[in-house]
VOBA-1610 file (N, C-alpha, C; in pm, whole numbers, padded with zeros to 5 digits, always signed):
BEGIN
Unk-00150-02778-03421Unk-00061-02807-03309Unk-00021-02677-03238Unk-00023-02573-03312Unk+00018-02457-03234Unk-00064-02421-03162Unk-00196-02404-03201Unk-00305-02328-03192Unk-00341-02367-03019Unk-00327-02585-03021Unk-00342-02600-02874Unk-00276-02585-02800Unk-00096-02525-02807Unk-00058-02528-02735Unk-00041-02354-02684Unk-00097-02272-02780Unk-00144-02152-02720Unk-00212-02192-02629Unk-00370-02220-02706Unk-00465-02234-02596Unk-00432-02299-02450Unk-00333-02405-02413Unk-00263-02443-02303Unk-00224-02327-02259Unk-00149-02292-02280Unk-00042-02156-02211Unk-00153-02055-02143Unk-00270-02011-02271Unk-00310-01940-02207Unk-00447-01968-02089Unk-00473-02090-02072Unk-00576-02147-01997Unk-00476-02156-01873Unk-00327-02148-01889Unk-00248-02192-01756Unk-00220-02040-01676Unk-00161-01952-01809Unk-00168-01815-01738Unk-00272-01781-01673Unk-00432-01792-01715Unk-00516-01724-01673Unk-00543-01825-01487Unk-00542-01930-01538Unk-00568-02022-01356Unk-00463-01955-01259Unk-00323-01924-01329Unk-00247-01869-01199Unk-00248-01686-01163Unk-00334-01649-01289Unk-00326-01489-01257Unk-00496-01501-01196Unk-00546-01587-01172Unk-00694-01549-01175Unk-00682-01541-00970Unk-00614-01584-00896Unk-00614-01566-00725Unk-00510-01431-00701Unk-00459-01413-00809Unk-00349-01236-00782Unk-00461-01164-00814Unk-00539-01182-00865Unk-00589-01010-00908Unk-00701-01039-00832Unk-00784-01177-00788Unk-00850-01156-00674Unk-00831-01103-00552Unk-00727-01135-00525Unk-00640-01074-00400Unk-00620-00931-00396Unk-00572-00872-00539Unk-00538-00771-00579Unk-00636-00653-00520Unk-00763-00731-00538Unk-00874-00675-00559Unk-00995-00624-00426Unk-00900-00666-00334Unk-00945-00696-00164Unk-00909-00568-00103Unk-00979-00523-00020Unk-01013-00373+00087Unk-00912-00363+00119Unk-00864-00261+00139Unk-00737-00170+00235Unk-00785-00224+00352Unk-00670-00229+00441Unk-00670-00221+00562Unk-00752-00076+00635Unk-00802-00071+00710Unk-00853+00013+00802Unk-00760+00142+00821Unk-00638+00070+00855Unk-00526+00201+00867Unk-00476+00302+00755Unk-00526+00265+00655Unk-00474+00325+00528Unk-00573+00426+00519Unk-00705+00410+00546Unk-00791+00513+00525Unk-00797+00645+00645Unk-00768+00557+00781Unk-00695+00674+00894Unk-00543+00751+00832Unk-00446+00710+00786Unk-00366+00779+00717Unk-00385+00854+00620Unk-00479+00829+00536Unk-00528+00912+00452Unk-00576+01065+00486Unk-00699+01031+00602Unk-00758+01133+00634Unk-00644+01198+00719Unk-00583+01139+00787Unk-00510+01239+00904Unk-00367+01305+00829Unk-00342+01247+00686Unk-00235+01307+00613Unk-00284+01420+00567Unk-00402+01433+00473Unk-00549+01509+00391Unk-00504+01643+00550Unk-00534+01619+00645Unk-00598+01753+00789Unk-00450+01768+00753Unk-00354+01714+00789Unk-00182+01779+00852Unk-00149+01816+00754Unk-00095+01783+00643Unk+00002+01760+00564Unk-00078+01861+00423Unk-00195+01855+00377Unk-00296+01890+00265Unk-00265+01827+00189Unk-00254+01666+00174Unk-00238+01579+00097Unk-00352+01507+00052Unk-00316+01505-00060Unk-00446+01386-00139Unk-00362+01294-00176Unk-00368+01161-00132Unk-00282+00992-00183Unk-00318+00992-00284Unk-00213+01024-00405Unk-00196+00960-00504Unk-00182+00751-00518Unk-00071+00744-00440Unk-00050+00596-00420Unk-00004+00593-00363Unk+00022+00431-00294Unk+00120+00416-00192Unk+00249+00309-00259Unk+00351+00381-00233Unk+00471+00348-00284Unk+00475+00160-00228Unk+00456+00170-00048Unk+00515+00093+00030Unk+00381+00048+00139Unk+00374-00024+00206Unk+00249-00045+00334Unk+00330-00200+00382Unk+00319-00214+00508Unk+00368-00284+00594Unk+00296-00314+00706Unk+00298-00448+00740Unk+00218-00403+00889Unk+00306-00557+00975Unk+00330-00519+01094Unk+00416-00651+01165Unk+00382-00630+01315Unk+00418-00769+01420Unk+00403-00779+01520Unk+00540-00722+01552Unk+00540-00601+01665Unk+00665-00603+01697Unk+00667-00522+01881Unk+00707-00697+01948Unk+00717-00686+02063Unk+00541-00721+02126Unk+00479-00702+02063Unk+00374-00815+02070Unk+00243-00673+02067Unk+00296-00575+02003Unk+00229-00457+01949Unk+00222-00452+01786Unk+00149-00406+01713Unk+00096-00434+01587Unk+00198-00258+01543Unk+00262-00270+01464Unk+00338-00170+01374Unk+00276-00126+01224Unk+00302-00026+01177Unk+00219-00027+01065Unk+00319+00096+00984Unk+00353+00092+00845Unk+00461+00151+00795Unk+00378+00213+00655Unk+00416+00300+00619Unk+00362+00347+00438Unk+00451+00435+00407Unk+00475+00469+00260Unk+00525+00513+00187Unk+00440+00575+00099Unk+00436+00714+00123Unk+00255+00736-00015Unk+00303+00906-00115Unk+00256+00853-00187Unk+00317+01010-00295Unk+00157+01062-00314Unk+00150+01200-00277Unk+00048+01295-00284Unk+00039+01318-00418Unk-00105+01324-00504Unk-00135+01403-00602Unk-00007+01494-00649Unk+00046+01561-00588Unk+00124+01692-00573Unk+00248+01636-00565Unk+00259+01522-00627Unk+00447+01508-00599Unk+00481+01465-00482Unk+00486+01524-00370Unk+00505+01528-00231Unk+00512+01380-00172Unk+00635+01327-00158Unk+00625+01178-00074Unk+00667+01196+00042Unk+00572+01123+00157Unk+00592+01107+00299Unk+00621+00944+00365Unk+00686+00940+00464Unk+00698+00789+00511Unk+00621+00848+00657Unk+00483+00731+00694Unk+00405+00700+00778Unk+00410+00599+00910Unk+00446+00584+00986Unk+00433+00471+01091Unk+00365+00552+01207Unk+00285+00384+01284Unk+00194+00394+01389Unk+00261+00264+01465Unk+00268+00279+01582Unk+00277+00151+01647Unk+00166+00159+01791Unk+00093+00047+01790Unk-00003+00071+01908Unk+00063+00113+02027Unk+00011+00142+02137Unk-00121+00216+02124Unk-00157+00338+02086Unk-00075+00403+02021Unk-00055+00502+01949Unk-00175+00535+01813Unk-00285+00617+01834Unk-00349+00619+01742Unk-00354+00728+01630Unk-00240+00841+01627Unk-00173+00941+01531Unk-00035+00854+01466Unk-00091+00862+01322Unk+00070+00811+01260Unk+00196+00920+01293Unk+00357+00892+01318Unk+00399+00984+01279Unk+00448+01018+01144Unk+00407+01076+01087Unk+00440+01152+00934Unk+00545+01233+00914Unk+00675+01208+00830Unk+00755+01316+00755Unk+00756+01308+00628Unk+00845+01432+00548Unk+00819+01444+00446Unk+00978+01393+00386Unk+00932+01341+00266Unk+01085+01316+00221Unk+01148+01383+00135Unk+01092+01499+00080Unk+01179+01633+00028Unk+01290+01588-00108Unk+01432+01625-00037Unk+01476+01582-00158Unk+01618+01450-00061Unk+01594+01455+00074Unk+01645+01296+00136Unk+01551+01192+00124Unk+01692+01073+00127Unk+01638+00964+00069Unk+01576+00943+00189Unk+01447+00849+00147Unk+01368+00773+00246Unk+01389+00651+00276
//
């Protein structure tokens, strides 16, 4: 009796984790890899990760937000709003972001 109701649990975990980690598992956006490179030229950053990424309609222009910590410690907050094709980038030092 135990044994099936493991096996339940875990046939139920795996059906609802099995579309997250597909998802999980899906391409960056386009803009993440332009932030990358144009952080990499300005900044001499290598993306460790990104803390934060956002993207929204606003005013009927496409916005785009990140949060990314460099190899090196170093965290910056990123936004682009069209038609604007340079993110602007600062650094967040030791203020909060």
């Amino acid at each position: 009796m135990q044994t099936s109701r493991f096996s339940i649990l875990l046939a139920a975990f795996c059906a609802l984790a099995a579309p997250a980690s597909l998802h999980a598992q899906s391409e960056n956006p386009a803009w993440l890899d332009e932030l990358a490179r144009q952080i990499a030229d300005q900044e001499q950053c290598e993306v460790g990760f990104y803390i934060f990424m956002d993207e929204q309609k606003l005013g009927g222009r496409k916005t785009v937000q990140a949060k990314l910590q460099c190899v090196d410690g170093r965290q910056f907050d990123a936004s682009r709003t069209e038609p604007a094709t340079e993110f602007e980038i600062s650094e967040c030092g030791t203020r909060v972001c």
